[in-house]
C-alpha positions as a printed Julia matrix, in Angstrom:
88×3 Matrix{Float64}:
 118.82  41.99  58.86
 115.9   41.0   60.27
 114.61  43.68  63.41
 112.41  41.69  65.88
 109.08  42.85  67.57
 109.79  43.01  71.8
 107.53  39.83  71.57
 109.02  37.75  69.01
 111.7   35.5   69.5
 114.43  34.54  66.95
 114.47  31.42  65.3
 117.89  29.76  66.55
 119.0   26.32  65.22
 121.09  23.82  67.72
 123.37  23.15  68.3
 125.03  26.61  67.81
 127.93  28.5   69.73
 127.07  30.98  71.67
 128.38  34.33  73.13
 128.11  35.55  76.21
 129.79  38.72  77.95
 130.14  38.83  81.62
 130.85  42.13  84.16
 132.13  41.86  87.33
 134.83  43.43  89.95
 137.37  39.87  89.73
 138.54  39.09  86.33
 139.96  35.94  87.68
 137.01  35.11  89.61
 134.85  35.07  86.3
 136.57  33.35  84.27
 136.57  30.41  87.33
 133.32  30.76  87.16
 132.91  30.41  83.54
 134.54  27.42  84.02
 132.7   26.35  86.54
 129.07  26.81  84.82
 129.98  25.51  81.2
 132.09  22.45  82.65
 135.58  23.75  80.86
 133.67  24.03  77.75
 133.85  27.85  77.11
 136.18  28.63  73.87
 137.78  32.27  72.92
 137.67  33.46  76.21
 139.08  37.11  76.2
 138.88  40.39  78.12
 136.31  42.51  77.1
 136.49  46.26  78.53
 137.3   47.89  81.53
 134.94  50.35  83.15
 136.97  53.99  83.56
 136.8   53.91  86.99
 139.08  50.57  86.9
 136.59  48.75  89.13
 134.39  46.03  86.62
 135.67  44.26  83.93
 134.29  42.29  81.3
 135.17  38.58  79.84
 133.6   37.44  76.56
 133.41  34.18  75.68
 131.7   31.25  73.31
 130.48  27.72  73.99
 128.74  25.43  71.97
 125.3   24.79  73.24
 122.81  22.07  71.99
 119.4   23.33  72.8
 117.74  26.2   74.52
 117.24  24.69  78.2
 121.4   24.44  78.23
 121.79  28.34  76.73
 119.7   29.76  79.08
 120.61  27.51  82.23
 124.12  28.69  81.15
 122.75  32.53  80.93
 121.17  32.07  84.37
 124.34  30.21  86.71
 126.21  33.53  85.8
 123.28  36.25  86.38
 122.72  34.14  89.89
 126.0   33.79  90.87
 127.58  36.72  93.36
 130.61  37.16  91.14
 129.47  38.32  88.34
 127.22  41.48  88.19
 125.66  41.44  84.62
 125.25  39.16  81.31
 125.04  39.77  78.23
């Protein structure tokens, strides 16, 4: 396994699927918004963990992406959205 430098970036080749892992309060808020933001594209979408407290949740999921602009436009529809609280 190769261990990247803070500054580096890995080498990914497109198209490629993707995971993401989202945390928010509304499971079935996220996952409409999942929806929403890959365009009913999102595959092996499944519950992650729930904090102990019962309040977040988390939703993994995978969609193919073809290039960088669309992995990271993905990545930033969720972090700005008001329903979900983090990415991964």
């Amino acid at each position: 396994m190769k261990v990247f430098r803070h500054n580096e970036k890995p080498e990914i080749n497109y198209p490629t699927v993707w995971e993401y892992c989202v945390m928010g309060e509304d499971p079935d808020a996220l996952r409409a918004l999942i929806g929403q933001v890959t365009m009913n594209r999102a595959k092996k979408i499944r519950h992650g963990n729930t904090s102990r407290s019962g309040k977040y949740v988390s939703i993994r999921f995978q969609v193919a992406v073809t290039n960088e602009a669309e992995r990271l436009r993905i990545f930033e529809d969720l972090r700005d959205s008001d329903i979900c609280r983090w990415v991964l």
